[in-house]
N, C-alpha and C positions, 0 to 999 in steps of 0.2 A: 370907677366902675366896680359894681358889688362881684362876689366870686361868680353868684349862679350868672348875671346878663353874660359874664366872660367868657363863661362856657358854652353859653348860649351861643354866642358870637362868633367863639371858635368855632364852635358845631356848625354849623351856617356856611360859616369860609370854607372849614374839611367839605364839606357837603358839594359847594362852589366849586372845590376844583376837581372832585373826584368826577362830577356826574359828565363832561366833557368828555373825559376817559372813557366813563360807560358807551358812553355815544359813540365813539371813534371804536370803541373795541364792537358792539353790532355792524358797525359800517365796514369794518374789519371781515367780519363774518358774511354778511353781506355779498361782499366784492368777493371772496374768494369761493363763495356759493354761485354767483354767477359764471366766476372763471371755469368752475368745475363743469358746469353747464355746458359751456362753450368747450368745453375742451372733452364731453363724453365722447369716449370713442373713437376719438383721434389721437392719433401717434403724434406728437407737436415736434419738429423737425429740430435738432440741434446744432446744424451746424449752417451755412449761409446756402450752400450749393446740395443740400440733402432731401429737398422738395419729392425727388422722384423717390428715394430710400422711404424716406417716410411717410411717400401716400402708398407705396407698395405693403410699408408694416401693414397699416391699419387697413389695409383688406386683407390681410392675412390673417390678421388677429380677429379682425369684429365682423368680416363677412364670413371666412374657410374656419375660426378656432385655431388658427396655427400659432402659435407663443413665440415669435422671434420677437427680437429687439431691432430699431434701426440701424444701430452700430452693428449688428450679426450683419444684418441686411446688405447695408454700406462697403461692406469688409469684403462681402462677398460678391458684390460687385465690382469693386476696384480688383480684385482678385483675376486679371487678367493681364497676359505679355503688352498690351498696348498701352495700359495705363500703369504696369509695373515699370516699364520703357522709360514711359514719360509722364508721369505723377500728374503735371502741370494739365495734363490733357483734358480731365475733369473741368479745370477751371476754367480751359480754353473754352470748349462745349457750352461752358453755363450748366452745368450738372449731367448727369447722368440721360441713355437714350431708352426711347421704348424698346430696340433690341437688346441693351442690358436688363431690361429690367424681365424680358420674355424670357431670357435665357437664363437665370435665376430662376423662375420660376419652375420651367420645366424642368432644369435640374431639381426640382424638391416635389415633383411628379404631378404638378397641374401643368395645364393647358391655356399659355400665355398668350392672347389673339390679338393683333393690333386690327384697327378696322379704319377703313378708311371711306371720303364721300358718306359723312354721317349727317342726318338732320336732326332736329335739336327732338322729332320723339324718336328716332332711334334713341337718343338718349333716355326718354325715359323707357323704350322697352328694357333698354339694356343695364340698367342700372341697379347697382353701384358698378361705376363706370370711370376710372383714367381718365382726365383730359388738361391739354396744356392752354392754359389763361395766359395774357399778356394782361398785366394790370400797371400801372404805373409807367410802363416801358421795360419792365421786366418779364421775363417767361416762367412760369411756375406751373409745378402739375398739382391740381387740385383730385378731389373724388367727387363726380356729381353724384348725388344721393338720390335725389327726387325732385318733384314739383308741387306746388300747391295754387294752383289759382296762377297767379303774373309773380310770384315769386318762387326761384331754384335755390334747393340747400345745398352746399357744396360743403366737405370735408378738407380744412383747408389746413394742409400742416405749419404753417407761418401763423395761424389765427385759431383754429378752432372751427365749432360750426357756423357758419354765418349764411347768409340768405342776398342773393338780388336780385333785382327782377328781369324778367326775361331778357328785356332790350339791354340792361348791362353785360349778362351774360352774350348775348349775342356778339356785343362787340367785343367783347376778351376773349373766346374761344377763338384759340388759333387757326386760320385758313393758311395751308401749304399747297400753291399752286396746283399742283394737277390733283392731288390727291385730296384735295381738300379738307375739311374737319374732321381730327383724325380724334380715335380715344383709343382707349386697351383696358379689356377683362381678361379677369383671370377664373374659368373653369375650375368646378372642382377637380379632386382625385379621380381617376376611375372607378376607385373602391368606395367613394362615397355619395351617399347619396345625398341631392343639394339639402333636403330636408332637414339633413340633419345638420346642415351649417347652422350656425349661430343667426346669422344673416344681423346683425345688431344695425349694420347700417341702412337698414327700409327705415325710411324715414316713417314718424307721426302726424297729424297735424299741431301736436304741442312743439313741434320741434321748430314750429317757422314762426311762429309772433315774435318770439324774444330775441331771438340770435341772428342779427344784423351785422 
C-alpha cells in the first residue's frame, strides 16, 4: 500500500472511531437536557426518608422565593425533644408528619394549613398543594401542580416533574379514614403580597407532554 491510500485508510478508521463518540457525547447532552427538564423546580430529595423535607423546599423556593436548602429544612425538622430522644423515630414514621412540617413553617411566619376531606378540584383550586401518594406500597409526599385534560403534573422529589392520569392519581392519593384525602399549603407571609411570589410552580401546558 502506497503512502497516500495509507493515510487515506487511517483517516477513515480515525474518522470510524471518533464519530460513535460524537454520537454518545449529543446523547450525552441530550439525557442531561431532559434530566434538567424533569428536574426544573424541584428540590430532588437526598436522602430515602426526606420526601416531606424536600416537597416542603421546593415550595419554598419556586412557589413563596424563600432560598432554604433541604438539609436547612431536615435540620430543622429533626430539631425536636421527640426526635432528639429518639433519632430512630423518623424512621419509624416513614419520614416526617404534616404537623412537622406546619410547624417549620409557621416558625419562618407563614401559614401552614392541613386540610382535610379534599376532592380531587379542591386540588386544583388549591394548587400547588402537599399531598401523600402510596405508589409501589410506599407513602411519599409529592406537590400536585396542576391538571391538563386526564393528566396531573405532580412535583415529585424522588423523580422530578412527571404526569399521570387522573385515575392513577386517584388510586395513590392517600384516604385516612375519617378524614379522608388530606393535603397541606402553605400561605404566604402576612407582609407579602401572593403577587409577588414567584409562584414558578403553575404549571404550563408544555409542562405535561413530555414529563411522564
Amino acid at each position: 500500500m502506497s503512502l497516500k491510500p495509507r493515510l487515506l485508510f487511517l483517516t477513515l478508521l480515525l474518522l470510524a472511531c471518533t464519530l460513535p463518540s460524537a454520537a454518545m457525547a449529543n446523547e450525552q447532552r441530550s439525557v442531561r437536557s431532559l434530566l434538567e427538564i424533569r428536574q426544573d423546580n424541584v428540590v430532588m430529595q437526598e436522602w430515602d426518608l426526606s420526601c416531606g423535607a424536600a416537597t416542603l423546599t421546593t415550595l419554598l423556593n419556586y412557589q413563596h422565593g424563600d432560598l432554604v436548602t433541604e438539609k436547612e429544612v431536615a435540620t430543622a425538622l429533626m430539631n425536636r425533644d421527640i426526635y432528639i430522644d429518639n433519632p430512630l423515630l423518623v424512621q419509624i414514621r416513614e419520614g416526617f408528619s404534616l404537623f412537622d412540617l406546619k410547624r417549620y413553617v409557621d416558625q419562618r411566619g407563614y401559614k401552614g394549613v392541613g386540610l382535610g376531606r379534599l376532592k380531587f378540584d379542591d386540588l386544583v383550586a388549591r394548587a400547588p398543594i402537599l399531598v401523600p401518594i402510596n405508589t409501589s406500597g410506599y407513602n411519599h409526599f409529592v406537590i400536585f401542580r396542576g391538571v391538563l385534560g386526564n393528566r396531573v403534573l405532580l412535583a415529585d422529589p424522588a423523580w422530578g416533574n412527571r404526569t399521570m392520569t387522573r385515575d392513577q392519581f386517584d388510586k395513590a392519593w392517600i384516604e385516612f379514614g375519617r378524614i379522608g384525602r388530606v393535603g397541606f399549603v402553605v400561605e404566604s407571609k402576612d407582609n407579602v403580597i401572593a403577587s409577588q411570589s414567584p409562584g414558578l410552580l403553575k404549571p404550563t401546558s408544555k409542562d405535561f407532554p413530555v414529563l411522564y
